[in-house]
N, C-alpha and C positions, 0 to 999 in steps of 0.2 A: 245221492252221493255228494261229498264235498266238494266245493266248488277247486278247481285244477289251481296251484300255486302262484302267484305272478312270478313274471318274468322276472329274471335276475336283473337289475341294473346292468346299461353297456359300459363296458371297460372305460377307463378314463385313457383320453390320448395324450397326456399330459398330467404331471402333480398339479394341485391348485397353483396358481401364483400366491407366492407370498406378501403378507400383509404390507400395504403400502407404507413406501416412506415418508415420514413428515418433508412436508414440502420448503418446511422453512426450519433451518437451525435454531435447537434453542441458545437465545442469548446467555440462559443461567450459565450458562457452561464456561462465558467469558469470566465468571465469577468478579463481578463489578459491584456487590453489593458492598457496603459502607466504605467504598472506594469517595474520599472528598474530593479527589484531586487524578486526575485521570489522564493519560499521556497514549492516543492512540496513532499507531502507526503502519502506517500504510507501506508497505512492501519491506519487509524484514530483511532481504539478501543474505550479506554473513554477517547482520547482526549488529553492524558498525553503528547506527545511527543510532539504537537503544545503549551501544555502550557510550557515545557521545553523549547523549543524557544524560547517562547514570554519571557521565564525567562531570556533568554540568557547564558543557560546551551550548546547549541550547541559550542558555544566559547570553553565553557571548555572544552569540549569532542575533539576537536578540538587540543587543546593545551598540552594537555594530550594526545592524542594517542603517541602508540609506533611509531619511526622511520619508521618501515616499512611499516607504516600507507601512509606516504608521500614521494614525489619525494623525490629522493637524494640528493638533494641540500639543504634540510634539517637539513640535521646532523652539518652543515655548516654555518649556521644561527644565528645571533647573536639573542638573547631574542624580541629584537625592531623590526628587521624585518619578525619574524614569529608572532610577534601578529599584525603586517599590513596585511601578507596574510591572517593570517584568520580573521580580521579587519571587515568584511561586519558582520559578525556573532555575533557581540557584537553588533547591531544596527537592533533586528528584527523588531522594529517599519517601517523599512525602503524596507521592505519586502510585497509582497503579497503572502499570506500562501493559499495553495490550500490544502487540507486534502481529500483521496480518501478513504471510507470506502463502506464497498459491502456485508456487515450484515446489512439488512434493517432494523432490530429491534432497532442497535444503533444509529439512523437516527434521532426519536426525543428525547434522552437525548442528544446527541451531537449538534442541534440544540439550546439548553440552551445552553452548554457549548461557541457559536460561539457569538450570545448576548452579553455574557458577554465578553468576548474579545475585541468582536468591541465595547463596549462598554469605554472600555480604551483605545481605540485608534489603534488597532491591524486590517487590513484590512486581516480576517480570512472567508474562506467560506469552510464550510464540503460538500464534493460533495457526491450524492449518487448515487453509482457505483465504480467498483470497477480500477484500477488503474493495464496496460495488457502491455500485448505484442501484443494486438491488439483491434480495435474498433469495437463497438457490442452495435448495440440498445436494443437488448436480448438477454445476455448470460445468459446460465445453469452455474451455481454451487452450489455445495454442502454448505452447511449452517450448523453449530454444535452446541446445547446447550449442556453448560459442568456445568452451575451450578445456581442456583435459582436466584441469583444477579442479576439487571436489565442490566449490563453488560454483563450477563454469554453467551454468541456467538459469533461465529467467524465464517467469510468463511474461508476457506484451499482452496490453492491448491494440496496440497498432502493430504494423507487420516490423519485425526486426528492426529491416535497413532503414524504418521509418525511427525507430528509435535510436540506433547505434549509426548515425552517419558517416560518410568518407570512409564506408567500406571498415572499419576498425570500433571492434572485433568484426571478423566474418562469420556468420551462421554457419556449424557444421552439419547438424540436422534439425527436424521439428518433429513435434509430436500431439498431438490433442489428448490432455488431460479432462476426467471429471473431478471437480471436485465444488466444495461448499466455498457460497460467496455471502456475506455479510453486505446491509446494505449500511452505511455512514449514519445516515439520517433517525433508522430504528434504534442505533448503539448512541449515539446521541440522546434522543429521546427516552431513553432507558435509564442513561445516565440522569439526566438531570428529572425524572422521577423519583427516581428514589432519591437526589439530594438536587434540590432547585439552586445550591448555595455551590456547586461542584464546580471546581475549575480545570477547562479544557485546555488541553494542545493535542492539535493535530498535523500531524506528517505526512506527506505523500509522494511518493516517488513508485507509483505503480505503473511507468511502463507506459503512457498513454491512456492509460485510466481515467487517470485526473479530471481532464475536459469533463466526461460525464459524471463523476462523484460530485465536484463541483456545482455544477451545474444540477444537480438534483439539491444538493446543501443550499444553493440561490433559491430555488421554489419556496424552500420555508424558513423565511429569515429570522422568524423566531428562533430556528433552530440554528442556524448559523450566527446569530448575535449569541448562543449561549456558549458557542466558541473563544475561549481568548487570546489561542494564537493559532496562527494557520503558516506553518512550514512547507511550502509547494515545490517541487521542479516538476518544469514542463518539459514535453518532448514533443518533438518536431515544431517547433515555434521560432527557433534561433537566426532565422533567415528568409528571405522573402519568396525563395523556391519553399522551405519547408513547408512554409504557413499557406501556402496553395495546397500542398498537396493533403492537408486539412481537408479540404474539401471534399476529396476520394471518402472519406468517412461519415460525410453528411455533416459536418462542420465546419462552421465559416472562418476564414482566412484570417480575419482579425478577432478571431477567437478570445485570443489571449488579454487584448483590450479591453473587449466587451466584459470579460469575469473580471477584469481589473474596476472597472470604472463600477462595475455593478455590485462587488465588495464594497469599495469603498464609499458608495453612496451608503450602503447597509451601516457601515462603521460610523458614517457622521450621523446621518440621519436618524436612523430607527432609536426611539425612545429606550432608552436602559440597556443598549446593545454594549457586550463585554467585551465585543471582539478591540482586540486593539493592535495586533499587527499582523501583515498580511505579507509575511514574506516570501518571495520567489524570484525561480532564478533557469536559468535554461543550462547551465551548465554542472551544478552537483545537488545535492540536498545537502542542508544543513548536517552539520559533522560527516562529512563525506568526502575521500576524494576529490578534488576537480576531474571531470569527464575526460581532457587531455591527460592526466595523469594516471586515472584508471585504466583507461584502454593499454595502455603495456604494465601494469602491474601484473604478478602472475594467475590471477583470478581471471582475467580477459584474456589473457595468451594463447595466440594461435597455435593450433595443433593440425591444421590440414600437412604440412608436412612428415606427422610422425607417422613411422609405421607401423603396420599390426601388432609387433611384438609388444612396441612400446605402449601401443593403447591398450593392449591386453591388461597388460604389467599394472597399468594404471585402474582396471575395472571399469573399461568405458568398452563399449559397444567396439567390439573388430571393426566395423563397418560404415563405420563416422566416414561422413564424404561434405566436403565444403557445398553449401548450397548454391546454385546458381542462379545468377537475377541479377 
């Protein structure tokens, strides 16, 4: 007789998993290719610092910083050839602006804002995800709404009250987002691959970020000399309490020193290095409110006072409660 059938296969307790995701974002996606001039920017918010650009407020900031903003050959310069070097920056039409924002929420107001931009001619793209010291198809971070405003969030890398001091704005909740992080160093290198002659500005205002973007951008000075301007603010630095509590993070107190002195050795020293100013500041980013002045515009605006109906009204969570700490 024929040999008895095999057994059926046992039921599955589960569908397969699906096919893994790439671990690391593709860069093509930044679409940087015959981009000669490149303007990337680190924490997008509502978009203020990309439209300072496009205003060509960078220039100013630029020509205006103090001395010790730039190399030493500086002080040295006649009026005509420091508005050459920073020359690229009065021409952001000539630029492709990459805006790195990692608060999902401001993803489609900041999409209006990109419309209109490209809309006058500005080849402007908001990336969503956040802008690292390394690449991530899905990173954890902490996400903060601080106030009713369709703008009111921000991711941090340090904790809120470490960023927004003297209590102003107050955190009304938190949240842990996934999402994609870019690391500096690969978008760099990318860049000047495909054109070794490309001129860089870089902006940073992510939150506590910085420290480590930074500080991975120092590891490979090549790739940081391929820099030619570096637009910073710091957070938690502005004070001798802040810059302790650096340390709660695994960094050191005079932090802000060390990436100072360690820039600017890269700028005089390293043979063909493009960087040539290294601005920063503890209180706004370049084309940005001052920090005192933001904290009561209506983007910062406390709302632990309002009540449900009002938050309703507004499309925010019933249930917003001021954090405590």
């Amino acid at each position: 007789p024929p040999p008895p059938p095999p057994p059926p296969p046992p039921p599955l307790l589960s569908p397969p998993p699906p096919p893994a995701r790439s671990p690391v974002p593709d860069l093509s996606a930044l679409m940087l290719g015959g981009c000669g001039r490149v303007f990337i920017d680190g924490g997008s918010n509502m978009g203020e610092a990309v439209g300072a650009f496009a205003d060509g407020r960078f220039f100013s900031c630029a020509m205006q910083a103090p001395p010790r903003n730039h190399r030493a050959a500086w002080a040295s310069m006649g009026r005509g050839e420091k508005e050459a070097s920073m020359g690229p920056l009065r021409e952001p039409r000539s630029f492709c602006v990459r805006s790195f924002e990692a608060a999902p929420s401001l993803l489609p107001p900041l999409r209006e804002e990109e419309a209109s931009l490209r809309a006058r001619g500005f080849d402007v793209r908001f990336v969503d995800g956040a802008l690292s010291n390394r690449t991530a198809a899905e990173e954890a971070r902490p996400v903060w709404r601080y106030a009713s405003h369709r703008w009111g969030e921000t991711a941090a890398s340090l904790d809120f009250r470490d960023v927004h001091v003297e209590r102003k704005p107050l955190p009304l909740s938190s949240r842990t987002v996934l999402g994609r992080s870019y690391d500096l160093n690969e978008i760099v290198r990318a860049v000047v691959k495909a054109n070794a002659s490309s001129v860089l500005a870089l902006r940073l205002d992510v939150e506590g970020g910085e420290w480590w973007v930074l500080r991975r951008l120092l590891d490979e000075p090549g790739l940081l000399c391929s820099v030619s301007y570096i637009f910073a603010e710091f957070h938690s630095a502005a004070s001798a309490p802040q810059r302790e509590r650096l340390r709660s993070y695994g960094l050191e107190a005079d932090a802000f020193e060390t990436l100072k002195e360690r820039v600017h050795a890269a700028m005089e020293a390293t043979p063909g290095c493009r960087l040539r100013l290294y601005w920063r500041s503890f209180w706004a980013s370049c084309g940005d409110k001052q920090r005192f002045e933001w904290r009561d515009a209506p983007q910062a605006r406390d709302v632990a006072s309002l009540g449900e109906e009002a938050l309703r009204k507004m499309g925010l969570p019933s249930r917003l409660r001021v954090v405590k700490g």
